[in-house]
N, C-alpha and C positions, 0 to 999 in steps of 0.2 A: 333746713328749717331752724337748726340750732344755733347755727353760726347767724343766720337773720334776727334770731329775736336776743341770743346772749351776747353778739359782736364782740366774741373773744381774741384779745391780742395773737399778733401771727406770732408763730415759733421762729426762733430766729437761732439761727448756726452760733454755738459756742466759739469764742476765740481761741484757735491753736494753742499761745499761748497758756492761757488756763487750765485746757484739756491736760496738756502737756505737765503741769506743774501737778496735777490731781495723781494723774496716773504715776508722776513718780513719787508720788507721796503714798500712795497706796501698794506702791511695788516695797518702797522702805518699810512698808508693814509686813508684807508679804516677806521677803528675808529674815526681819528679827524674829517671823515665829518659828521660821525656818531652823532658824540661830538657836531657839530655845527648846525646839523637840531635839535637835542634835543633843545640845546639855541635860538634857533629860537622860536621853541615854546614854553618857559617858557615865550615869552614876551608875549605873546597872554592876555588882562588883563582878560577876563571873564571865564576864566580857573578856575574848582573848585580843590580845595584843594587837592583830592584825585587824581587830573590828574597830579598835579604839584609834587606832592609828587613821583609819578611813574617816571616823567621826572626825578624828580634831582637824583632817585636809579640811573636809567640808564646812566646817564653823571658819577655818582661817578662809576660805573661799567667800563664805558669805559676807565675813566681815569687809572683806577689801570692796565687794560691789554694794554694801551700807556705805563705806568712805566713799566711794566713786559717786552712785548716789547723791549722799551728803551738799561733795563739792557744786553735782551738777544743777541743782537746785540754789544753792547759795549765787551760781553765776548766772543762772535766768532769773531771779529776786534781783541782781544787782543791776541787770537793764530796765527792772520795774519801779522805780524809785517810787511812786504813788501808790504800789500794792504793797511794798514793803515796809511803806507808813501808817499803813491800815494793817497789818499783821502786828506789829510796833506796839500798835494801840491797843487790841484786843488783847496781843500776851501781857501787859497792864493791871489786865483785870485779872483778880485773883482765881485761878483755877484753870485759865486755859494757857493752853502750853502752844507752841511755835507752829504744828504738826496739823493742831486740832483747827488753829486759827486759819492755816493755807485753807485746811479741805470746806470747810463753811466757807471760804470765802472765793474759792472755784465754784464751788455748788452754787452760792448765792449770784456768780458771775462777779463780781466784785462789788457788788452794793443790792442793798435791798431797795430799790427803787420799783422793780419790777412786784413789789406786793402792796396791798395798799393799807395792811393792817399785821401786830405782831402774830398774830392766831393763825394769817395766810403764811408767813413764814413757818413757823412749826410745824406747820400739815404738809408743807414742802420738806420738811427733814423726818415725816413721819411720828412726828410726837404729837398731834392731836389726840383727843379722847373720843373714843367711839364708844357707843352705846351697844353690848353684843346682845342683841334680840332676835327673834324669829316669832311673828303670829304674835299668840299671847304672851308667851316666854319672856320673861324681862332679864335678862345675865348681867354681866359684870360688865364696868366698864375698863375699855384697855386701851393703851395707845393703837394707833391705826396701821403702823410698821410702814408704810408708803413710803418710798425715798431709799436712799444709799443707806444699811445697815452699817458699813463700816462708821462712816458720819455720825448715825444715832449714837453709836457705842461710843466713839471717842466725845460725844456733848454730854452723852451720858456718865462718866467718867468725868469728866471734868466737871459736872452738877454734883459727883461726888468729893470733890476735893474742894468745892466752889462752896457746899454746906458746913465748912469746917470752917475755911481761911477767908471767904468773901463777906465782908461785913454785913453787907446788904444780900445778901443770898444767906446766910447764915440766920437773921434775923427773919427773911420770910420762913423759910424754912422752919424754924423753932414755931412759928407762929403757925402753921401748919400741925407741927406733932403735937402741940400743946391743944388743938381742937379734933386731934383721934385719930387724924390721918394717920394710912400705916407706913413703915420709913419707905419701902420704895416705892409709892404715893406720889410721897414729898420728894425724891431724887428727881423724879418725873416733871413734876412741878418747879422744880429748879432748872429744870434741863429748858424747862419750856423758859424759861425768866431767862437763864441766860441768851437762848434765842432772838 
C-alpha cells in the first residue's frame, strides 16, 4: 500500500568500486587510531623495555599497512579520472580535506542526483534537526544521528575548521552566534551548509 501511494525509487546495488574505496578509507581510520592508543602508551614511563619494544613492533606494523593503504587508494582514484575531479573540487573548499571528501562522496554514490533538495542530503548523513518530544513533553532539539557516524564526525570536523578558514562558512556562522545560537548549534549548522 506504501509503495502504491509514495512510488518510492527502487534501491539500487552500490558499485564495487565505491564500496571498495569507502571501506578502505575507513580501514585507514581504523589504523591511525590504532596508531594513536599504541603512542599513548609508549608515554606511560614505568613501562619495561620488553612492553615498549612490542608497542613500537606494532606502530611500525601499523604504519606500513597506512602506506599500503595510502598507495592502494591513490591507484584505484587513478583509474577514476571523473571521481578524482570531483574529490579535486571539494578539497578546494576550505575545510575539507582529501579523506573527508572520498567518504561523502561513496556515500552520496558520486553525485547528489539521487535527492531532490539540500535538507534530503543532510538527513542522509544524519545531520537533520529532530524535534525530541513525547505526548505533551516538548525537549530539545538534536540532530537525528541516521547515517554512517564515521561520515558525520569527519563533516563535522571539517564545519569546524570550515567556521574559521571558509569565507562563506565563516560568515554564516558569525551570523548565527551573533543571534544566540550556542557554538555547537552553529558547527551543526555549518556541517549542514557544507552538505
Amino acid at each position: 500500500m506504501y509503495c502504491k501511494k509514495k512510488a518510492p525509487r527502487p534501491w539500487t546495488l552500490t558499485d564495487p568500486k565505491l564500496r571498495e574505496l569507502d571501506l578502505l578509507v575507513k580501514r585507514l581510520s581504523n589504523l591511525e587510531q590504532a596508531m594513536r592508543r599504541e603512542c599513548c602508551r609508549l608515554e606511560d614511563p614505568w613501562l619495561p623495555t620488553s612492553v615498549q619494544q612490542s608497542i613500537r613492533a606494532s606502530i611500525a606494523s601499523h604504519q606500513e599497512h597506512v602506506a599500503s593503504i595510502l598507495r592502494t587508494i591513490e591507484e584505484r582514484l587513478a583509474d577514476m579520472p571523473e571521481q578524482r575531479a570531483m574529490i579535486r573540487a571539494l578539497v578546494r573548499e576550505p575545510g575539507v580535506g582529501e579523506r573527508t571528501a572520498i567518504r561523502a562522496l561513496c556515500h552520496f554514490e558520486w553525485g547528489v542526483a539521487k535527492f531532490e533538495s539540500a535538507q534530503q542530503a543532510a538527513a542522509a548523513v544524519g545531520l537533520n534537526p529532530v524535534l525530541q518530544q513525547s505526548g505533551q513533553h516538548c525537549g530539545k532539539t538534536k540532530i537525528s544521528k541516521h547515517g554512517p557516524a564515521g561520515l558525520r564526525a569527519d563533516i563535522y570536523m571539517a564545519a569546524v575548521s570550515a567556521s574559521s578558514w571558509n569565507p562563506v562558512v565563516r560568515t554564516f556562522y558569525e551570523g548565527l552566534q551573533s543571534r544566540g545560537l550556542p557554538k555547537a548549534a552553529g558547527i551543526m549548522a555549518c556541517a549542514r551548509k557544507l552538505i
